[in-house]
Backbone of each chain as ProteinMPNN parsed JSONL, in Angstrom:
{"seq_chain_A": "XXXXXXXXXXXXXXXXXXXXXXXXXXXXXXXXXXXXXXXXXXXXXXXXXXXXXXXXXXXXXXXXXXXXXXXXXXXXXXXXXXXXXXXXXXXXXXXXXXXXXXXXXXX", "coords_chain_A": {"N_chain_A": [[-6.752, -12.231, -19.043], [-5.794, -9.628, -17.137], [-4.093, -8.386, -14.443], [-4.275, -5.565, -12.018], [-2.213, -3.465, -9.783], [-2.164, -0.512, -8.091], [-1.067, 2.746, -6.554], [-1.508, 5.318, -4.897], [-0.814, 8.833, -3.222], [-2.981, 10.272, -0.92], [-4.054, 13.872, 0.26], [-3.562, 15.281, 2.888], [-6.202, 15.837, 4.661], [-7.893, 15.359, 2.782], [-9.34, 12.65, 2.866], [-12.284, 12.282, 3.917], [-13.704, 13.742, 2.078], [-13.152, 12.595, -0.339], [-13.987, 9.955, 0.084], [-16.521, 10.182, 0.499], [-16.972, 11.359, -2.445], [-16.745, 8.705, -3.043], [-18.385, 6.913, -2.438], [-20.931, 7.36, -4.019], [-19.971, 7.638, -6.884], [-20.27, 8.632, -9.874], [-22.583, 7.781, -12.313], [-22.222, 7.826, -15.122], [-19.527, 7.438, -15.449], [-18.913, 5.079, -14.42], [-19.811, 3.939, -15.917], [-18.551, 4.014, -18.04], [-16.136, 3.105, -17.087], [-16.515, 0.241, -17.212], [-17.436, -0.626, -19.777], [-14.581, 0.03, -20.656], [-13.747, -2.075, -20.281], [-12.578, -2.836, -17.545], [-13.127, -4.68, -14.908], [-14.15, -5.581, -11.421], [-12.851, -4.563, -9.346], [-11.527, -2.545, -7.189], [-11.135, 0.062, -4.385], [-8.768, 0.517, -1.535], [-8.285, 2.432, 1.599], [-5.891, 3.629, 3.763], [-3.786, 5.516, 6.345], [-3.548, 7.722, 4.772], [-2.835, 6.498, 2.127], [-4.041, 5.268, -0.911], [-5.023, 2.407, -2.666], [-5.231, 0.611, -5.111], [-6.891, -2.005, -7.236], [-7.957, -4.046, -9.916], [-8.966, -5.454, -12.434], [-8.478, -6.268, -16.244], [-9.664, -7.07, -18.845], [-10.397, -6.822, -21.08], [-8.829, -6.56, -25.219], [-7.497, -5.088, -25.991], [-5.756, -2.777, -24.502], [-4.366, -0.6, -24.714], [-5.884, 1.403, -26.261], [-8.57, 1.086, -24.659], [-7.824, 2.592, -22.63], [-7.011, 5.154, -23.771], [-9.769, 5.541, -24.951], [-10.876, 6.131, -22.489], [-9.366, 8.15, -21.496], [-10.436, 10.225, -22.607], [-13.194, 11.045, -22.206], [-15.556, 12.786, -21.566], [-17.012, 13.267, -18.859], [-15.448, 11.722, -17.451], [-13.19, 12.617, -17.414], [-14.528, 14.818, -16.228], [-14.613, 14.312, -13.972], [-12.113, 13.22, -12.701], [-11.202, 16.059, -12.796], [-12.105, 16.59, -10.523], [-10.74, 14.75, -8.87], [-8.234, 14.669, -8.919], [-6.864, 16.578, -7.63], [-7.084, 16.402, -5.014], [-5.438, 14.468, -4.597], [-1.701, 12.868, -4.373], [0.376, 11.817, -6.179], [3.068, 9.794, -5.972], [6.031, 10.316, -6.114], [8.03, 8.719, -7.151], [6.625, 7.86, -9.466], [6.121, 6.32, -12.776], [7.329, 7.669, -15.685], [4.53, 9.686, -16.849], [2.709, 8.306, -15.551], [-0.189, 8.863, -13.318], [-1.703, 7.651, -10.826], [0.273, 5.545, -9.802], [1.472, 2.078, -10.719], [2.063, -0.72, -9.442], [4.337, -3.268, -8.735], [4.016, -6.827, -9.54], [4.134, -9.228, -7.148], [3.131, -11.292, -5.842], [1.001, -14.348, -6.385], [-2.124, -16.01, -6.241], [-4.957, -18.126, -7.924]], "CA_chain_A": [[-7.063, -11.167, -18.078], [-4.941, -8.662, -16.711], [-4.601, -8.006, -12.974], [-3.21, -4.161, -11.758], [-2.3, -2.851, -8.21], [-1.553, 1.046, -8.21], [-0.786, 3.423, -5.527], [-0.889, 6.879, -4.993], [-1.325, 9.374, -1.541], [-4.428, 10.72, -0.536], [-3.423, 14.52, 0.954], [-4.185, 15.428, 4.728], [-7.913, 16.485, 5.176], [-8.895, 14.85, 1.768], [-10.361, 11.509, 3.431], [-13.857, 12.728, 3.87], [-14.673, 14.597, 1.032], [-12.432, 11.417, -1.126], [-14.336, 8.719, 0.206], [-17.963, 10.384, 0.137], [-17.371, 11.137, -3.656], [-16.499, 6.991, -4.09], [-19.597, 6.108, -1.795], [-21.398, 7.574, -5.227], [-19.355, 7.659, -8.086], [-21.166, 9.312, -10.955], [-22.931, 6.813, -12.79], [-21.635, 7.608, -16.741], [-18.013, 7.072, -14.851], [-18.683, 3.698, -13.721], [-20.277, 2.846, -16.877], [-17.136, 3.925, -18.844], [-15.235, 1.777, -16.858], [-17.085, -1.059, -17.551], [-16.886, -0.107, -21.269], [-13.306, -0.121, -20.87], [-13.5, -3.653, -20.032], [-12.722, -3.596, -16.217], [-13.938, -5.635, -13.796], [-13.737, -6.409, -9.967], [-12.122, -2.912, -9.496], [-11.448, -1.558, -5.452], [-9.706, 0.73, -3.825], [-8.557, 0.541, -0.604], [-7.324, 3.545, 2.141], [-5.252, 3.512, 4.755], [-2.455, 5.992, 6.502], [-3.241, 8.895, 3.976], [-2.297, 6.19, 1.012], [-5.405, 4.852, -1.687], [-4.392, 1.202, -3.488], [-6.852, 0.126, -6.239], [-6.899, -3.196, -7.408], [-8.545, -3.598, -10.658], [-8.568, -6.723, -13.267], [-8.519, -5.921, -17.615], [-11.039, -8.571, -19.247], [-10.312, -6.413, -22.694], [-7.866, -7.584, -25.584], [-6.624, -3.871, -26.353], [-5.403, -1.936, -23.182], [-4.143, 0.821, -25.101], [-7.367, 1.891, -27.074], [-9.216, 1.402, -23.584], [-6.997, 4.178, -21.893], [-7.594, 6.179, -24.648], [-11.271, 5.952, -24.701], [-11.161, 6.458, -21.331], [-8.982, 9.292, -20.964], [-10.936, 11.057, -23.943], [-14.182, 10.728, -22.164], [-15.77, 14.214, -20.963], [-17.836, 12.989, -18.004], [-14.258, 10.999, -16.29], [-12.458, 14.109, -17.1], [-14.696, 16.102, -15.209], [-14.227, 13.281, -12.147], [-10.334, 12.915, -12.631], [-10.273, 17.452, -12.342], [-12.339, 16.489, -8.941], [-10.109, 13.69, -7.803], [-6.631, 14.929, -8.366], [-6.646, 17.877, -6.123], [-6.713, 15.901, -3.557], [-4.229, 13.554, -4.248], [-0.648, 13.718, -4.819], [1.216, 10.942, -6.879], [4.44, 9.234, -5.921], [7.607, 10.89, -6.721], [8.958, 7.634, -7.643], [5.924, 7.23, -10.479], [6.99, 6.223, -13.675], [6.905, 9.032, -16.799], [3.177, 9.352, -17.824], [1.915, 7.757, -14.392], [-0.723, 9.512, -11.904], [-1.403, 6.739, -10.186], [1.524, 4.922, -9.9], [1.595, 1.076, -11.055], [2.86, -1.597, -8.536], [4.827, -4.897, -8.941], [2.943, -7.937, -8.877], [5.039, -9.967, -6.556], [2.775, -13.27, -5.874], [-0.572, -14.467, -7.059], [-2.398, -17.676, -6.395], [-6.026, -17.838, -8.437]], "C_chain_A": [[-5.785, -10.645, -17.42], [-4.651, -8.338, -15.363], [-3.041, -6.572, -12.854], [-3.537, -3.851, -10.044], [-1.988, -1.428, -8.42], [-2.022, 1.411, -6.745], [-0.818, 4.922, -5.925], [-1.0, 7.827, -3.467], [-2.661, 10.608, -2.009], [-3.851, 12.186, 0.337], [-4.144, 14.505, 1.796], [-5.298, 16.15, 4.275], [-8.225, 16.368, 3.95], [-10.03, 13.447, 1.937], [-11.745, 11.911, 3.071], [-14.186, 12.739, 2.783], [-14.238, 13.343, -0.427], [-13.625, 10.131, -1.182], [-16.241, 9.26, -0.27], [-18.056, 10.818, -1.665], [-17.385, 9.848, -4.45], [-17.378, 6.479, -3.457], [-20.815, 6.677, -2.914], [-20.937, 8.19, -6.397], [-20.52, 7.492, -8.864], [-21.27, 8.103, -12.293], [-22.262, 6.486, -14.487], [-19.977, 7.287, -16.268], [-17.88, 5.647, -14.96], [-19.047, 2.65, -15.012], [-19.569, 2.973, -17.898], [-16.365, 2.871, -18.442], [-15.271, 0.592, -16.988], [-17.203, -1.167, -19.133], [-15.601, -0.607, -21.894], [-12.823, -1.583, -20.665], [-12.62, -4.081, -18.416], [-13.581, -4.149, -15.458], [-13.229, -5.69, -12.154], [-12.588, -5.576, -9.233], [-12.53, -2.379, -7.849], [-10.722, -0.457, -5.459], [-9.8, 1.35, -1.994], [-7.805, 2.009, 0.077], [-6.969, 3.247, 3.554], [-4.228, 4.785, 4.844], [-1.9, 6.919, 5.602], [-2.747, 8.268, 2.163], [-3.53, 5.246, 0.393], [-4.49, 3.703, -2.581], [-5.528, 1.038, -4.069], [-6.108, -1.318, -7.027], [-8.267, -3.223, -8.2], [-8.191, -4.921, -11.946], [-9.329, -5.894, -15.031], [-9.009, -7.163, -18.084], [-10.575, -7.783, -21.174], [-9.629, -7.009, -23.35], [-7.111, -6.126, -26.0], [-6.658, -2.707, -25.235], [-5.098, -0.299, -23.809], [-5.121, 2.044, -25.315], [-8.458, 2.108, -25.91], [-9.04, 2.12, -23.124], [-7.82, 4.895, -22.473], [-8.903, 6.528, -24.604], [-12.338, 6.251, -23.275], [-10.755, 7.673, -20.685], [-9.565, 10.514, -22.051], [-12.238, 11.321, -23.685], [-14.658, 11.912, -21.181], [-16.294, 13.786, -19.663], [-16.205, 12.531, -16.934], [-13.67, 11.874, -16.505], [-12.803, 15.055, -16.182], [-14.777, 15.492, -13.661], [-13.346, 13.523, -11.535], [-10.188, 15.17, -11.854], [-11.353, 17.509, -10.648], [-11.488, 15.721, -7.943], [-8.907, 14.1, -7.984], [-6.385, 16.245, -7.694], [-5.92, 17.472, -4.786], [-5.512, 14.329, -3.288], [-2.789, 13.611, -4.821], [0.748, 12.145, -5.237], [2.038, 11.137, -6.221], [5.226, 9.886, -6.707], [8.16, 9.962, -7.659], [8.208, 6.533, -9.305], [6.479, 6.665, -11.595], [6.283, 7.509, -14.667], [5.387, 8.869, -17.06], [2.33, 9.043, -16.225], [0.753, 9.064, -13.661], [-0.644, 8.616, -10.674], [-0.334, 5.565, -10.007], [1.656, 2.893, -9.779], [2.664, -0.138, -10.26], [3.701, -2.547, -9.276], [4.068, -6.011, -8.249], [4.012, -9.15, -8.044], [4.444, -11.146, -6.114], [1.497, -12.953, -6.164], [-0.824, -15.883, -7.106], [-4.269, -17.301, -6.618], [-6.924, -18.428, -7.316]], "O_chain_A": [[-4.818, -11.386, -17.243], [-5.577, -7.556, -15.148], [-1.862, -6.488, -13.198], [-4.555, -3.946, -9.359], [-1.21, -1.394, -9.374], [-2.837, 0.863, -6.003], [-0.342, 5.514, -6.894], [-1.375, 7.127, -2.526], [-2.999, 11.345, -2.935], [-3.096, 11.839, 1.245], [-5.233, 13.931, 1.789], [-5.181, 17.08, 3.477], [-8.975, 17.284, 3.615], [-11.11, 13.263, 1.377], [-12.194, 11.819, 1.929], [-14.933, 11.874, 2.325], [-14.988, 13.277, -1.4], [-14.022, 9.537, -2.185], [-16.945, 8.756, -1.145], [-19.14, 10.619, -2.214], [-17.706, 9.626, -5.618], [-17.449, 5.282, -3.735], [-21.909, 6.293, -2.5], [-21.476, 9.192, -6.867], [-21.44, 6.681, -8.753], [-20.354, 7.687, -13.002], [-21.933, 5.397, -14.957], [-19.308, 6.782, -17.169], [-16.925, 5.077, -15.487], [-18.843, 1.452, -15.211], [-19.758, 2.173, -18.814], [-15.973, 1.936, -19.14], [-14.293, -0.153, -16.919], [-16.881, -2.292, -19.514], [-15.384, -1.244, -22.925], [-11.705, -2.053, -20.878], [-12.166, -5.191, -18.137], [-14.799, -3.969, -15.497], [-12.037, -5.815, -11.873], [-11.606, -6.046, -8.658], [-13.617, -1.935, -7.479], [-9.892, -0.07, -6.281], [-10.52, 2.185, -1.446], [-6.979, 2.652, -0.57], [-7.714, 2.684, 4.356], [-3.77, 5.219, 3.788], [-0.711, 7.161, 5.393], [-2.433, 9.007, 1.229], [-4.028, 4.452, 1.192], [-3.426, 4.025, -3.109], [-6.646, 1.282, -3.614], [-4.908, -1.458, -7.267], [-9.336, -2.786, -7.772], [-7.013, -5.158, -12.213], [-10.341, -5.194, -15.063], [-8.655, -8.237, -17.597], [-10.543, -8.44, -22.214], [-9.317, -8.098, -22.867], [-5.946, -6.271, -26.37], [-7.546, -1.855, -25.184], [-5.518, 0.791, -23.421], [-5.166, 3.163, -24.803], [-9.21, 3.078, -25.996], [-10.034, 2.807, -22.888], [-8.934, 5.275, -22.113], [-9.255, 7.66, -24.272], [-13.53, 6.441, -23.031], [-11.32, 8.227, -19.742], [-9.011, 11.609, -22.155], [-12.831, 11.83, -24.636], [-14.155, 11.976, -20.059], [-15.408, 14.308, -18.986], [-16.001, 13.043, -15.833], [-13.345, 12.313, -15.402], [-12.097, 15.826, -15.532], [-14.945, 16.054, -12.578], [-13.283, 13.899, -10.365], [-9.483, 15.566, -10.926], [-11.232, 18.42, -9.829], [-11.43, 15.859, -6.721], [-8.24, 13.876, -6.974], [-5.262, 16.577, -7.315], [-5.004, 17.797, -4.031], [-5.082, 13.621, -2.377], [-2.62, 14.393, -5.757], [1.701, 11.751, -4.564], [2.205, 12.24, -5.7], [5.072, 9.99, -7.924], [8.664, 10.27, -8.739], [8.579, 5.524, -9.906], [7.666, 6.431, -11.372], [5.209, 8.093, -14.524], [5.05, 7.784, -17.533], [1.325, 9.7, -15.952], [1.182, 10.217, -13.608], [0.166, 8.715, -9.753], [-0.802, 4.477, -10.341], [1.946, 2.447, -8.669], [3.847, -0.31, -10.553], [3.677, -2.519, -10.506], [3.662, -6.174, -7.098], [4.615, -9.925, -8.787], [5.193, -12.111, -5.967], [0.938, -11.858, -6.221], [-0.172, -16.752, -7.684], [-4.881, -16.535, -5.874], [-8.15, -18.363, -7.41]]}, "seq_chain_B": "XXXXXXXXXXXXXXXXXXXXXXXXXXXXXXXXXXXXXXXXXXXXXXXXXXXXXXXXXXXXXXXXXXXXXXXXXXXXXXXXXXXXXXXXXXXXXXXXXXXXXXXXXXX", "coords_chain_B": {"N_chain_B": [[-19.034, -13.719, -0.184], [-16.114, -11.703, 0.795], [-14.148, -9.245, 0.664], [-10.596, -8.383, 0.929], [-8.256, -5.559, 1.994], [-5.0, -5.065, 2.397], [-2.031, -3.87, 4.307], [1.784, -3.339, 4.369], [4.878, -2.753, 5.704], [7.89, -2.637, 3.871], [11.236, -3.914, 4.812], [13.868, -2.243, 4.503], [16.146, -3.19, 1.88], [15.518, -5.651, 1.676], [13.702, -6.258, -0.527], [14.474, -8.588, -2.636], [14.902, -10.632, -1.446], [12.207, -11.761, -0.998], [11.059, -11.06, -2.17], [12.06, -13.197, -4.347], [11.576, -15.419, -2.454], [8.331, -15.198, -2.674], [7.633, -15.98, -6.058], [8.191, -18.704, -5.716], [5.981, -19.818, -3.757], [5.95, -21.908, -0.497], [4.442, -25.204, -1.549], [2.806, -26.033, 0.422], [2.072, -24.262, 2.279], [0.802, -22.985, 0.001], [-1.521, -24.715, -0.094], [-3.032, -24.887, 2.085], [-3.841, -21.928, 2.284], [-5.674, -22.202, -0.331], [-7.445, -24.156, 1.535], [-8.386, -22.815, 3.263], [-9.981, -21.094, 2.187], [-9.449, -19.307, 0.832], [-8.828, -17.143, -1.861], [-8.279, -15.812, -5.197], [-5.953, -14.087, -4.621], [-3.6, -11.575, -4.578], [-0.372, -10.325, -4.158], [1.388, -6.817, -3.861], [3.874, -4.931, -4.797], [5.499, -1.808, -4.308], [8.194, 1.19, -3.985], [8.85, -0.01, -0.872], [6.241, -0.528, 0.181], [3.931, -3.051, 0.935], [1.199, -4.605, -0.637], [-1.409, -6.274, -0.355], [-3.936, -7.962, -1.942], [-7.129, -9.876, -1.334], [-10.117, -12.476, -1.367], [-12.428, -14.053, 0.506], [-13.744, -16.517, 0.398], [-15.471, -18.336, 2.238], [-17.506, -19.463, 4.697], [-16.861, -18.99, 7.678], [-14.934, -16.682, 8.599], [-13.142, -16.371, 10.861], [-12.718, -18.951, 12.048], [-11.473, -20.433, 9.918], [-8.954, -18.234, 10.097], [-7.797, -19.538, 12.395], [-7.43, -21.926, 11.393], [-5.434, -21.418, 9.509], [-3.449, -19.947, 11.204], [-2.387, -21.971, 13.133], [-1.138, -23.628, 11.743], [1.802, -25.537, 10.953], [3.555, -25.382, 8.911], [3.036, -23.018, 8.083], [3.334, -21.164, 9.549], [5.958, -21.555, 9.486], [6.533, -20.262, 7.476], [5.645, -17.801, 8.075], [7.714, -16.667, 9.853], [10.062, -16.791, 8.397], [9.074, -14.343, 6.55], [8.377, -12.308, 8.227], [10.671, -10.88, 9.97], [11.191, -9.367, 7.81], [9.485, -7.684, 7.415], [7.632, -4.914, 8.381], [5.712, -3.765, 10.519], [2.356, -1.563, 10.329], [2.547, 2.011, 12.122], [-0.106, 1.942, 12.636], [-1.626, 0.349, 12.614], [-4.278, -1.982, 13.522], [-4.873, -3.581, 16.892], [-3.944, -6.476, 17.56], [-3.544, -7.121, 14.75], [-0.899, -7.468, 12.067], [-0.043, -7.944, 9.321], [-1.762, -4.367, 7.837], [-5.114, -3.996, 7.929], [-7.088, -2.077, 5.197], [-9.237, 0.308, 4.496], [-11.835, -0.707, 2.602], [-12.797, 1.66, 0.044], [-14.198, 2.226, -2.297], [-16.251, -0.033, -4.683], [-16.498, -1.725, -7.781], [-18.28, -4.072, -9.397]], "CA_chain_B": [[-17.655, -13.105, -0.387], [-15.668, -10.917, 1.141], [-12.429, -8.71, -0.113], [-9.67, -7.629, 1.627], [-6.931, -5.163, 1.062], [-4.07, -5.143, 3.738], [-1.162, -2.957, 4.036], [2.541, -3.322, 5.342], [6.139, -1.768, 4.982], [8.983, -3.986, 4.0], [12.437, -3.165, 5.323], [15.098, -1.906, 3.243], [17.152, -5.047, 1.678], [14.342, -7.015, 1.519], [13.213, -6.898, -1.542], [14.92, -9.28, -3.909], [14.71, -11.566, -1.391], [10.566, -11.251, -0.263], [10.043, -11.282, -3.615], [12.278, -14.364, -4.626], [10.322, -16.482, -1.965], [7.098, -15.114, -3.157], [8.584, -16.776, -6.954], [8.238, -20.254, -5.558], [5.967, -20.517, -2.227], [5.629, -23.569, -0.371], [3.037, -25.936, -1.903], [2.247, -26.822, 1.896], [1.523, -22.922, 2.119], [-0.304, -22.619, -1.119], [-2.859, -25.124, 0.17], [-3.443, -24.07, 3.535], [-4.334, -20.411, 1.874], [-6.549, -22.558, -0.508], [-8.283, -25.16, 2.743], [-8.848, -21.799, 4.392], [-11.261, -20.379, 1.758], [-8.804, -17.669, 0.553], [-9.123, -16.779, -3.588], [-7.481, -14.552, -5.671], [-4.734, -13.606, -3.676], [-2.152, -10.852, -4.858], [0.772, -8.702, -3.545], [1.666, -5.998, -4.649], [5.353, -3.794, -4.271], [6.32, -0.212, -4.614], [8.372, 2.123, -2.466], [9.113, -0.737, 0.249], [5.406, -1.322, 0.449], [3.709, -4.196, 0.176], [0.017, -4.512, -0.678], [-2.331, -7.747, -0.826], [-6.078, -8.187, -2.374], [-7.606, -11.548, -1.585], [-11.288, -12.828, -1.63], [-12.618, -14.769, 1.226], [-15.128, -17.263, -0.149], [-15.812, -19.692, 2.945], [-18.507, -18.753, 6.084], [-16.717, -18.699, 9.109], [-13.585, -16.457, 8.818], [-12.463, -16.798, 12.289], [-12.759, -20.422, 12.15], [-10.419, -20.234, 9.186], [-7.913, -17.867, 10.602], [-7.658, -19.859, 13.216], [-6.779, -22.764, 11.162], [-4.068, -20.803, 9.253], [-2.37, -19.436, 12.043], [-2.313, -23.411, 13.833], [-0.389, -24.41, 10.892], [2.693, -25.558, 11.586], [4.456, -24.843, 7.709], [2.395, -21.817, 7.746], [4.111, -20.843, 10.964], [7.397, -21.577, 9.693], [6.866, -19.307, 6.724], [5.685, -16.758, 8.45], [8.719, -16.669, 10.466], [11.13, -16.191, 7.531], [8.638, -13.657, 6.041], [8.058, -11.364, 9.217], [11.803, -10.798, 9.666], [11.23, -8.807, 6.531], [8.231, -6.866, 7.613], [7.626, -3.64, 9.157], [4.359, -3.307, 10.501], [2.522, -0.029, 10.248], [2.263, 1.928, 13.678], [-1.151, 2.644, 13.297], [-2.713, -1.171, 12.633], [-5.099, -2.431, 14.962], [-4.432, -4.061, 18.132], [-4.073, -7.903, 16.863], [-2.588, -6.759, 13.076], [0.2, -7.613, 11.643], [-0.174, -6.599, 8.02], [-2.862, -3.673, 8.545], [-6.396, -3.7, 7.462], [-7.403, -1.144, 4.917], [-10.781, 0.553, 4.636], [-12.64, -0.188, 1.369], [-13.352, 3.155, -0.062], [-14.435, 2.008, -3.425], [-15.726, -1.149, -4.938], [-17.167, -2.299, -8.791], [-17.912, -5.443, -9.752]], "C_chain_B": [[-17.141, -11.745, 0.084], [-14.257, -10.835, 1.082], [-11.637, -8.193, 0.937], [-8.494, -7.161, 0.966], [-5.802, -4.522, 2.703], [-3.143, -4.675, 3.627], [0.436, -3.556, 5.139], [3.72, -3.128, 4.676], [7.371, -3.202, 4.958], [10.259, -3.285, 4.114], [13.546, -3.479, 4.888], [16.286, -2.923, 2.929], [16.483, -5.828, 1.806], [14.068, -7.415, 0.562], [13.239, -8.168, -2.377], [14.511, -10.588, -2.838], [13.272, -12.336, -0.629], [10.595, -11.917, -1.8], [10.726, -12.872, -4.708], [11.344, -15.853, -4.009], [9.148, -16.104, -2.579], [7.091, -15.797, -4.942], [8.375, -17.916, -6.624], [7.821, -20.344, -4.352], [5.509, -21.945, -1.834], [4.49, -24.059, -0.652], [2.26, -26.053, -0.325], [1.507, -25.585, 2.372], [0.49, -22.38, 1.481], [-1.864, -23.024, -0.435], [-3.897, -25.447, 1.104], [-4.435, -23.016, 3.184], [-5.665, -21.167, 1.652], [-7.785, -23.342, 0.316], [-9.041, -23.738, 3.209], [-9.736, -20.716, 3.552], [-11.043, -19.249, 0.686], [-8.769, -17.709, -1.141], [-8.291, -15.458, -4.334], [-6.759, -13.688, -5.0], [-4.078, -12.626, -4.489], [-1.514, -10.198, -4.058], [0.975, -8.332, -4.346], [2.897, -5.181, -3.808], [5.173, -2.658, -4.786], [6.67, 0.551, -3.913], [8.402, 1.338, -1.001], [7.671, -1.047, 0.367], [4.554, -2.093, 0.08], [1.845, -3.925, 0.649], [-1.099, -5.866, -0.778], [-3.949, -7.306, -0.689], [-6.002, -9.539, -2.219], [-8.983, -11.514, -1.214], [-11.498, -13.552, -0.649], [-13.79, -15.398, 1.178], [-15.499, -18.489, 1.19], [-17.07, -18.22, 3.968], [-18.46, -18.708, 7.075], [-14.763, -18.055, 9.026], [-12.298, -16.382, 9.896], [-11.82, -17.791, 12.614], [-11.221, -20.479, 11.585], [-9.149, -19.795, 9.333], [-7.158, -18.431, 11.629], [-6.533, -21.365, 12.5], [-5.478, -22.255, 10.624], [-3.319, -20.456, 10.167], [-1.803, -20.915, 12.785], [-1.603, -24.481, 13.116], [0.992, -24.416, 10.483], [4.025, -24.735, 10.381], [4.075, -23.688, 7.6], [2.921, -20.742, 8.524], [5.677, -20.48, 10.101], [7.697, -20.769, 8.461], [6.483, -18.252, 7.111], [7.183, -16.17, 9.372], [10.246, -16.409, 9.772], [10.209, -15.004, 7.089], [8.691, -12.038, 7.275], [9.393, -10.488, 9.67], [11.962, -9.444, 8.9], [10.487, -7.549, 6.871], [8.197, -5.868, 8.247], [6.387, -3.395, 9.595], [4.225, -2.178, 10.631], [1.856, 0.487, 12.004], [0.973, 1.725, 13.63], [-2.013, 1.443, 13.029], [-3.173, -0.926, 13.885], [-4.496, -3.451, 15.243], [-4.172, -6.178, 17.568], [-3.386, -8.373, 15.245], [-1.178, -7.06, 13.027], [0.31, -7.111, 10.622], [-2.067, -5.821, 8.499], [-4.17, -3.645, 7.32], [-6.365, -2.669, 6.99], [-8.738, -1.4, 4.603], [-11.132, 0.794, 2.666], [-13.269, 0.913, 0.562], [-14.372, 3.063, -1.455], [-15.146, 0.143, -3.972], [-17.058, -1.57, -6.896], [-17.182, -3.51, -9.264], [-17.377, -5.459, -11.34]], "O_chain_B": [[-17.745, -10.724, -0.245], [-13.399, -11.695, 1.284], [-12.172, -7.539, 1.832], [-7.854, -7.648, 0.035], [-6.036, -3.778, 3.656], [-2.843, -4.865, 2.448], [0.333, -4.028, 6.271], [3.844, -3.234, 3.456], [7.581, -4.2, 5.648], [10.415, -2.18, 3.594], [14.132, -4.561, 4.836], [17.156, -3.307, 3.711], [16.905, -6.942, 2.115], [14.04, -8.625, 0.335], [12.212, -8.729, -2.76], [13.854, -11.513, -3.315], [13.341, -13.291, 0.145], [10.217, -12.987, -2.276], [10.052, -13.452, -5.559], [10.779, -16.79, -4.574], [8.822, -17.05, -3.295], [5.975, -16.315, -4.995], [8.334, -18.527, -7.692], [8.619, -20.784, -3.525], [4.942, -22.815, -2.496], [3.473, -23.563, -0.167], [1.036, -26.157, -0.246], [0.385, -25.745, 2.851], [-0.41, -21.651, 1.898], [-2.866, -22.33, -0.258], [-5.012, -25.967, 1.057], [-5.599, -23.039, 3.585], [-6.582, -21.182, 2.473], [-8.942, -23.237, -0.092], [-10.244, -23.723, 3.473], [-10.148, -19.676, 4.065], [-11.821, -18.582, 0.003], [-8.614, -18.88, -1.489], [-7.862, -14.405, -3.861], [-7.082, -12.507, -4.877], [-4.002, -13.179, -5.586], [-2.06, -9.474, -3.225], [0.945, -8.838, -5.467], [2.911, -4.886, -2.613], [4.598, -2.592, -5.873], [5.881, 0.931, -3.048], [8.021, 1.962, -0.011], [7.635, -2.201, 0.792], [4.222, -2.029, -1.104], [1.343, -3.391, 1.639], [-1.361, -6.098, -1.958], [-4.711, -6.729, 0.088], [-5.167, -10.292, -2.719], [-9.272, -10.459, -0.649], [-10.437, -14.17, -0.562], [-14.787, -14.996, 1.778], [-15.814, -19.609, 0.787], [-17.291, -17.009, 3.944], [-19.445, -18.474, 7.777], [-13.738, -18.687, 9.278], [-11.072, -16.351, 9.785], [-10.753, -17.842, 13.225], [-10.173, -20.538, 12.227], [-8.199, -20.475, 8.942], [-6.024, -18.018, 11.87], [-5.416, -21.725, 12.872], [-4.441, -22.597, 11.194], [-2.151, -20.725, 9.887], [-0.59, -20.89, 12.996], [-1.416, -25.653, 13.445], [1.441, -23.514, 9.775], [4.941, -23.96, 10.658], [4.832, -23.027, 6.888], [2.933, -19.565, 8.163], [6.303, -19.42, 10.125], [8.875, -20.501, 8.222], [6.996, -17.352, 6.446], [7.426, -14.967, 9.281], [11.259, -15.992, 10.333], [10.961, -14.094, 7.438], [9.048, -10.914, 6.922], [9.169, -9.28, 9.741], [12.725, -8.556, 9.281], [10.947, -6.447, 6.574], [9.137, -5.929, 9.039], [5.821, -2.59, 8.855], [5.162, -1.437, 10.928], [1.138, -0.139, 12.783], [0.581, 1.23, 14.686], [-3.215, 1.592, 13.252], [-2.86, -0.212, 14.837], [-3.811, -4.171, 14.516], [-5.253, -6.488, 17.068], [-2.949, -9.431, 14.793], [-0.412, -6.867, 13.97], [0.697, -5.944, 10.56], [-3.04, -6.308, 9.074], [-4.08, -3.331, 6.133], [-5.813, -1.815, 7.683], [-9.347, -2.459, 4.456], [-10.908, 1.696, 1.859], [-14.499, 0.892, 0.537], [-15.285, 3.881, -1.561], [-14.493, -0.835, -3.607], [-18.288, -1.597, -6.847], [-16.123, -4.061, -9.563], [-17.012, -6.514, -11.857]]}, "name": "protein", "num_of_chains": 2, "seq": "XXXXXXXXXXXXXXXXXXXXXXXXXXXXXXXXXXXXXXXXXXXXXXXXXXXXXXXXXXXXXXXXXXXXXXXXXXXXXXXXXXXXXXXXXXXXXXXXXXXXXXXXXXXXXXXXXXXXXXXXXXXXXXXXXXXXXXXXXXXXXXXXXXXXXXXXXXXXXXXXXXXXXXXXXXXXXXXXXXXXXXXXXXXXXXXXXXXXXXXXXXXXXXXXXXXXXX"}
């Protein structure tokens, strides 16, 4: 298993309308992601900035992306949810959400 | 069970060495966390800030906090760790690293 932290910012006066589309996230979404072989998947806000915390149970990460970023229903989520938010400068190439360092971990 | 995701800024020249202690923390530390209920712990870095998910599997978290904070090695690593730390202005009154608001959560 896999464990991921990512970051990204949430812009000013997206709160509301952010959080009431993740207090019902669209059901073929959730059941992609579970598809994709996550599990045990948050995401926290604070101070205009959204952290998600999110564990990989799959054995091919790549092929999961893929069939995740290929998937009409989370496409039409993702052109609702990035409006309102505005990636890290400091992402890496390819990133939206921008991929932490795991700096400690006790199971 | 109950998750938490907690937020706080780490101050510039910290890193290498935040994240070296976090690399090897004290067993006497580790099993404090563990006495006190706490589960799947992580931090997380990027951009000076630091992020932690952990699980709180016991039934009196107060109780608990109470014991962690009363502990004397637990003390004395907080005390090299804090040093380090930046809290954010806008925690609540009692915070140190700051509570964030669950916006999201799948099992």
């Amino acid at each position: 298993m896999q464990r991921f932290g990512m970051m990204i910012r949430l812009k000013a006066g997206s709160a509301s309308t952010y959080k009431r589309y993740h207090a019902a996230v669209w059901p073929e979404v959730l059941d992609k992601i579970l598809e994709c072989n996550i599990r045990n998947y948050s995401i926290y806000f604070k101070d205009d900035l959204l952290f998600s915390y999110f564990e990989y149970h799959g054995c091919d990460l790549k092929s999961d992306w893929k069939k995740m970023d290929s998937h009409a229903k989370t496409q039409e989520w993702w052109a609702v949810m990035q409006p309102m938010q505005e990636p890290l400068p400091k992402r890496k190439e390819g990133e939206w959400w921008a991929e932490m360092e795991e700096v400690f971990h006790l199971d």
